[in-house]
C-alpha positions in Angstrom: 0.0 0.0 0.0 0.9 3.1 -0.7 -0.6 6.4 0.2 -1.2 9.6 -2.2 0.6 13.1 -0.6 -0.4 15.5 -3.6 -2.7 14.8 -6.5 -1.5 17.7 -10.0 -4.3 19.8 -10.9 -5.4 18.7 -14.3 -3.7 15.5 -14.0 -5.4 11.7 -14.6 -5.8 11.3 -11.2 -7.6 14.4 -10.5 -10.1 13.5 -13.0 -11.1 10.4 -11.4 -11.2 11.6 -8.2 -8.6 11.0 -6.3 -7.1 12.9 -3.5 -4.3 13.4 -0.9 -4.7 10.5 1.5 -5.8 7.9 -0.9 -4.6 4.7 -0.4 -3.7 3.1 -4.2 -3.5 -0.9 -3.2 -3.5 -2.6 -6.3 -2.6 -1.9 -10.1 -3.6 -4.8 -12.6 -4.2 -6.9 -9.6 -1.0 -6.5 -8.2 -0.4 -5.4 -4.6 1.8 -2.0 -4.4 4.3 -2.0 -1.3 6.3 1.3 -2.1 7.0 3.9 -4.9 9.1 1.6 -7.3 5.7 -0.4 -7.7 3.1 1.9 -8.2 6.3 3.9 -11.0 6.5 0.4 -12.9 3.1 -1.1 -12.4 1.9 2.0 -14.1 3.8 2.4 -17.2 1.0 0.1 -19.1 -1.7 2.3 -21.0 -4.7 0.2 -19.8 -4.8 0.1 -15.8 -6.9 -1.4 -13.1 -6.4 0.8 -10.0 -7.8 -0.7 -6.5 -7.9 2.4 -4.2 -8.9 3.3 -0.7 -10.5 6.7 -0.4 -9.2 8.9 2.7 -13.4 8.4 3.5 -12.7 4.4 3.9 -14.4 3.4 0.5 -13.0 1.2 -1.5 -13.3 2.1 -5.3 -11.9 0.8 -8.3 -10.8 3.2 -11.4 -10.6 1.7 -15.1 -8.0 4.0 -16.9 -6.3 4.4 -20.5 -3.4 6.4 -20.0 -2.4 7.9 -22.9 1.0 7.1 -24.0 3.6 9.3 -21.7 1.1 10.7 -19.4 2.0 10.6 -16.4 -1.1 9.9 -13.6 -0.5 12.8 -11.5 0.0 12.0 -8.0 2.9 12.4 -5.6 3.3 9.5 -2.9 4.2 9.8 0.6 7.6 9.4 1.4 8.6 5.4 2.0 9.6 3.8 5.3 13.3 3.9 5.2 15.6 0.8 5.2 17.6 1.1 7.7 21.5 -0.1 8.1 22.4 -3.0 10.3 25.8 -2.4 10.2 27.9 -0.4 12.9 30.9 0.8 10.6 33.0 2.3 12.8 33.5 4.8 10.0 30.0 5.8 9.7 29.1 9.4 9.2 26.1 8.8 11.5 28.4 7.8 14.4 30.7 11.1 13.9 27.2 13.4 14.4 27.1 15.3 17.8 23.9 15.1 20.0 21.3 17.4 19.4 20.9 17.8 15.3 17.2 17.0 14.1 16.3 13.3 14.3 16.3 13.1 10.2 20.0 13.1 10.1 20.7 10.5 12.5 18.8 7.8 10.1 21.3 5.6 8.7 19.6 4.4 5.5 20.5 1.6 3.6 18.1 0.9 1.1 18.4 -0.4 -2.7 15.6 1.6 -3.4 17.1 5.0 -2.4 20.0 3.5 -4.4 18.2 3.8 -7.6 16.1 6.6 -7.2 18.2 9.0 -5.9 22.0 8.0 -6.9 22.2 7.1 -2.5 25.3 3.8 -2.0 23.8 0.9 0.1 25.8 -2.3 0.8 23.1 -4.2 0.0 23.7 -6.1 3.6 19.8 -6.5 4.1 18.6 -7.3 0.7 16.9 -10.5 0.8 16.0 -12.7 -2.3 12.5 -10.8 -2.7 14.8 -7.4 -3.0 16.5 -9.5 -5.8 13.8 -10.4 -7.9 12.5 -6.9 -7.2 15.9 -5.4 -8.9 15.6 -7.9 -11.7 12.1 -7.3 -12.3 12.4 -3.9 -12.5 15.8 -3.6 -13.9 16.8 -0.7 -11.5 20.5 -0.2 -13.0 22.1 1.2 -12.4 22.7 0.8 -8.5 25.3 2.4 -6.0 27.1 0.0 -3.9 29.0 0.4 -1.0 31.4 -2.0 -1.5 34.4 -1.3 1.0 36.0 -4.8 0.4 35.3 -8.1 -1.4 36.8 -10.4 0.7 34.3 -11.7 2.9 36.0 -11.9 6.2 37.4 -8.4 5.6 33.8 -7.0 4.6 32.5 -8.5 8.0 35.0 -6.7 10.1 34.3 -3.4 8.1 31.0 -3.4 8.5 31.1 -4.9 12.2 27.9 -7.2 10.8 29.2 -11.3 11.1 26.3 -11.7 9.2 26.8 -9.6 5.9 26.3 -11.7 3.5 28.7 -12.4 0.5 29.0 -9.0 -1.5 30.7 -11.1 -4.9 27.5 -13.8 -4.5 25.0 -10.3 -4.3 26.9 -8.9 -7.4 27.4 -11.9 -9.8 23.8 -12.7 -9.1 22.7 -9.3 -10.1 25.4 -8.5 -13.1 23.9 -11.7 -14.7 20.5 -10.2 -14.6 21.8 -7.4 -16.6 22.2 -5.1 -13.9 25.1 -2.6 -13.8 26.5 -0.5 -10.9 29.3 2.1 -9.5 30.8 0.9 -6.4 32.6 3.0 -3.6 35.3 2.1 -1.1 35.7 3.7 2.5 39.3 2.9 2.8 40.7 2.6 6.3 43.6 2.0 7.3 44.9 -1.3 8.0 41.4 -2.9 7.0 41.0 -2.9 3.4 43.9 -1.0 1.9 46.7 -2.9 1.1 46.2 -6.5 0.0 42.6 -6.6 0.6 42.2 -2.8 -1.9 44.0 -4.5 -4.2 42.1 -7.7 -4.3 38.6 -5.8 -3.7 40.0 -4.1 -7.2 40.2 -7.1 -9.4 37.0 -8.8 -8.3 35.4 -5.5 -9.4 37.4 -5.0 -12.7 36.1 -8.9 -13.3 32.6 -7.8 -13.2 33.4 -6.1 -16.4 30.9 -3.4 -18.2 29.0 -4.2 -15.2 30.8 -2.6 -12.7 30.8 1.2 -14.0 33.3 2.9 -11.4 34.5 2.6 -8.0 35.7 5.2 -5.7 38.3 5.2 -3.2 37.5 7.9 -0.6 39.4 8.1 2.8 38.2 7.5 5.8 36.4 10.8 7.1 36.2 11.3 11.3 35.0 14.2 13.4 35.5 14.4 17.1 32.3 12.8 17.9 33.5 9.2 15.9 33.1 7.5 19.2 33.2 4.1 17.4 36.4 4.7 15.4 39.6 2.7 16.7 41.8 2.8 13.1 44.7 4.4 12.2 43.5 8.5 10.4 43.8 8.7 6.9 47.2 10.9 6.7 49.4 12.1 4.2 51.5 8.7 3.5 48.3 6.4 3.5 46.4 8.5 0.8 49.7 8.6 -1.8 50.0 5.0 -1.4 46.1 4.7 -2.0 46.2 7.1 -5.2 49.2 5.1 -6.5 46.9 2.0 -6.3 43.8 3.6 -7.8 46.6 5.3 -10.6 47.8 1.9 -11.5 44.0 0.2 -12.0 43.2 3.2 -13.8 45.5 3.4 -16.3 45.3 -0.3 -16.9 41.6 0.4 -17.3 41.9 3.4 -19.7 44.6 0.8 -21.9 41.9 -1.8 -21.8 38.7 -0.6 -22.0 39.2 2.7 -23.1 38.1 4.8 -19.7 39.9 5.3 -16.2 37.0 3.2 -14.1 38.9 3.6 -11.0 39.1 7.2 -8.9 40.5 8.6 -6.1 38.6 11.2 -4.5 39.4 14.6 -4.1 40.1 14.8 -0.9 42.9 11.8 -1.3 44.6 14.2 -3.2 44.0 16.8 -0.8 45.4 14.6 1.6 48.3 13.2 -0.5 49.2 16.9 -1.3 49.2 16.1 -4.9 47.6 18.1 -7.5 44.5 16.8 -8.9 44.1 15.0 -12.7 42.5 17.1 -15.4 39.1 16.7 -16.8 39.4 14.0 -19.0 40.8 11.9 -16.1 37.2 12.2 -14.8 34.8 11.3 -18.1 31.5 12.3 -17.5 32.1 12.9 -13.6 29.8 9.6 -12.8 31.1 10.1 -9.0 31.0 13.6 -8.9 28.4 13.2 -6.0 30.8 11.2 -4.2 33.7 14.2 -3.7 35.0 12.6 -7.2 36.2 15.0 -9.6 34.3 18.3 -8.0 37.3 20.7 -7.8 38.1 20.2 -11.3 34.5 20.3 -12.4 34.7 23.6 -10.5 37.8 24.8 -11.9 36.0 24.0 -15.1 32.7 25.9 -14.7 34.6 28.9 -13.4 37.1 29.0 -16.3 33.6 28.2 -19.2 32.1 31.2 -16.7 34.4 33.7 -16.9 33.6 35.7 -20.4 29.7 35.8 -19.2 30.4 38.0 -16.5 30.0 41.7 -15.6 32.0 44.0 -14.8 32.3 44.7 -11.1 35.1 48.0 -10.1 36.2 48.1 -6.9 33.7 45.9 -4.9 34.7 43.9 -2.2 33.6 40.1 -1.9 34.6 38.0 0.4 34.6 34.3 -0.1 33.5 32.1 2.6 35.4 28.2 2.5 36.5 25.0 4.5 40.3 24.8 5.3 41.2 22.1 2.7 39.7 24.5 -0.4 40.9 27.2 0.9 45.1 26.1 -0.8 43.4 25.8 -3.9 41.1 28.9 -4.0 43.9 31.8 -5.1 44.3 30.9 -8.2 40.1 30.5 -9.3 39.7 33.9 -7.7 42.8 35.6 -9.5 40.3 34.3 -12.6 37.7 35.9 -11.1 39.3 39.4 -10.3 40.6 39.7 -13.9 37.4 39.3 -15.2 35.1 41.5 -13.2 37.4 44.2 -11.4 36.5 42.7 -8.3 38.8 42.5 -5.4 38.2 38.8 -3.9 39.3 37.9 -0.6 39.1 34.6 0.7 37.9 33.8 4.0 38.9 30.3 5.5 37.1 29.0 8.6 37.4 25.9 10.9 34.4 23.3 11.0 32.6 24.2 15.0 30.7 21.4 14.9 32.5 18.3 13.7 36.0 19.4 14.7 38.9 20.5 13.0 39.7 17.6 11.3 36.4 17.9 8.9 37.4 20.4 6.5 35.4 20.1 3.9 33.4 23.4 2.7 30.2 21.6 2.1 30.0 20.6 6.3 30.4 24.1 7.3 27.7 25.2 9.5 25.8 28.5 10.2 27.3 29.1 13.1 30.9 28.8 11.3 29.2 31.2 8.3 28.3 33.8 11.3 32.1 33.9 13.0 33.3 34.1 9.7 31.5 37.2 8.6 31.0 38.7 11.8 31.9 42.4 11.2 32.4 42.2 8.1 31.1 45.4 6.8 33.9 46.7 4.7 32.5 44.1 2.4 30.3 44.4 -1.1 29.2 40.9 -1.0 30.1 37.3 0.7 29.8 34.1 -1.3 29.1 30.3 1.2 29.2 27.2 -0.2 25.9 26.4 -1.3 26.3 22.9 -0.6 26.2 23.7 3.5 22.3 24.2 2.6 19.8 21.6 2.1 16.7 21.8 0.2 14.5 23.1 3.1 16.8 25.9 3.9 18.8 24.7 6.8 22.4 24.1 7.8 23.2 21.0 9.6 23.3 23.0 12.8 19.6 23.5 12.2 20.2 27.1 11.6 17.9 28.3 8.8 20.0 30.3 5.8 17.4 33.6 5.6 18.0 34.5 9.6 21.8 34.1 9.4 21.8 36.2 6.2 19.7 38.9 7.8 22.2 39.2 10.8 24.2 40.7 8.3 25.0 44.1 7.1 25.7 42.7 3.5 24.8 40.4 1.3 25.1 36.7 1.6 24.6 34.4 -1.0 25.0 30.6 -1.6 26.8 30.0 -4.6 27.9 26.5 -6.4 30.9 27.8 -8.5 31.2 32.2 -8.5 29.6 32.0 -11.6 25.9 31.1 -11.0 25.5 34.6 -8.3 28.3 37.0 -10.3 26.6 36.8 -13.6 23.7 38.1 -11.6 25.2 40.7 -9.7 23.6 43.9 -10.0 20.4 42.7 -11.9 17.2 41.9 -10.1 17.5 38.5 -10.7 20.6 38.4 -8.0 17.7 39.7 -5.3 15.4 36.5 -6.6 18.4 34.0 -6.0 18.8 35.4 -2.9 15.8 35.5 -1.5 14.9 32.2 -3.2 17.8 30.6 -1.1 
């Protein structure tokens, strides 16, 4: 069963009736447990709908759906798988006390996997969840991988029970079913021999397996769980050599790199990161794969489209590891508009000092780091630090720490997207759209 949350206007279901709160229980005599049924079960033109009106009444709607048309409903959000692991790594386990209860949900679900592009180690997918995947062919999926070897897997997960990631994967690779996998390396678990073995069971897997990503282990000051050695400068070069090595053997083979290190392993390593055509079509750019240069890209494709900008002042508002590689992107900037940039780096007050990454800077970080800041035009944040409701992950809502500023604040992705803007009315809509 699945439950309706908004119904179009003008859509098929508002002409038959139906309304937020509606159960939809059946399609073609089929029972509907979540979203991915009721999405698949209603691609066929000719549809036998058993519903449950918010009223109790059962009804039943005949429909032919013209070809491409969608029905018009949005669903409830789905009960959330959640993980059974207890990764020492986990994100989840590095969160503080006191953050609102949706961040401390450690999903793991296939489902999300699909959708929305989220990894899952498929730890809790039973044979039903199989069939499911195979059914619907939802490739491709995002797998947390971590290691191949079983034994090693267990201990990374801290689940004695996980089953056998090569028997999940060879099981759904023959079903047609392709995927990008992602490895949490930490140290002295699954770098090493057990990275390098995790690597050529993936490579086997062929066209199947699209990419993997090596990203370091990441800890805050609240990873109560964590007893590993910290990612540090000698472990990520040693990592990056590895993912180097697969990759190039990957780009001489099969014509594409497969195999990337994340950013922040170069970060780490202190090495300076590949061009663009190391990263393809940026298939892990999600995953802190390939985003600096995707950056360094949009700035430089950016550049002729903007407007001149004498003598203002903007400060730019970043995490300690961006800030090494920030002069040189707002030298770019400068030249083009006149603008005098001046970076502002800033320490993470809520996960520690050893989280440095932009996007995890908080509002309270944003108000310390602009706090008397007057002499300025303009400040540009990450826009990443906001999610779609608004909020920083201290709960802090973006509009009421802009308006404890004299200036003006916005949340940019890459300079471009606000400068071009600047001075039109347009740069007041992003703004206060924000």
């Amino acid at each position: 069963m699945v439950k309706v949350a908004r119904v179009i206007p003008e859509s098929i279901a508002a002409e038959l009736g139906i309304t937020p709160g509606t159960e939809l229980l059946t399609v073609n005599g089929r029972a509907l447990e979540d979203f991915l049924d009721w999405e698949f079960l209603t691609a066929d033109d000719s549809l036998e709908i058993e519903a449950k009106l918010p009223s109790g009444e059962l009804v039943i709607y005949d429909v032919e759906r013209p070809e491409n048309e969608s029905m018009g409903v949005e669903l409830e959000p789905p009960t959330v798988r959640r993980c059974a692991n207890r990764c020492e790594f986990c994100f989840v386990e590095g969160l503080p006390k006191g953050l609102r209860r949706p961040l401390y949900i450690r999903d793991d679900d296939y489902r999300l996997s699909f959708a929305y592009g989220n990894f899952a180690t498929l730890s809790n997918v039973k044979e039903r969840d199989i069939a499911r995947i195979l059914e619907y062919r939802l490739s491709p999926l995002y797998v947390s991988v971590h290691a191949t070897p079983w034994e090693a897997r267990k201990k990374l997960l801290n689940n004695p029970r996980v089953p056998n990631i090569l028997d999940q994967l060879t099981r759904l690779t023959e079903g047609g079913i392709q995927f990008h996998g992602q490895m949490v390396v930490v140290p002295g678990l699954n770098d090493g021999d057990v990275l390098e073995a995790s690597l050529a069971d993936l490579y086997n897997f062929g066209d199947s397996c699209l990419s993997v990503a090596l990203v370091p282990v990441g800890l805050t000051q609240f990873s109560h769980l964590y007893t590993g050695e910290s990612m540090n400068r000698e472990n990520a070069t040693r990592i990056l050599e590895v993912s180097e090595r697969w990759a190039k053997r990957a780009q001489r083979e099969r014509g594409q790199g497969w195999v990337f290190g994340s950013d922040e392993l170069y970060l780490l390593a202190g090495q300076e990161l590949p061009g663009p055509e190391h990263y393809g079509d940026y298939a892990q750019i999600e995953n802190g794969v390939g985003s600096i240069t995707s950056l360094r890209e949009r700035v430089a494709e950016g550049l002729s489209r903007l407007p001149r900008l004498d003598g203002k002042r903007i400060g730019v508002v970043t995490g300690t590891s961006m800030a090494p590689l920030m002069p040189p992107l707002l030298e770019q900037l400068a030249n083009a508009t006149g603008a005098h940039f001046e970076l502002i780096s800033t320490t993470n007050s809520l996960f520690g000092p050893t989280t440095t990454t932009a996007g995890l800077l908080v509002g309270a970080d944003i108000r310390r780091a602009l706090a008397g800041r007057d002499d300025l035009d303009l400040a540009l944040i990450p826009a990443e630090t906001i999610n779609e409701n608004g909020l920083f992950l201290d709960d802090e809502p973006f509009t009421i720490v802009r308006e404890s500023f004299s200036i003006p604040v916005y949340p940019s992705y890459d300079f471009i997207d606000v400068l071009e803007l600047e001075g039109s009315p347009a740069c007041s809509a992003v703004m206060g759209a924000a």
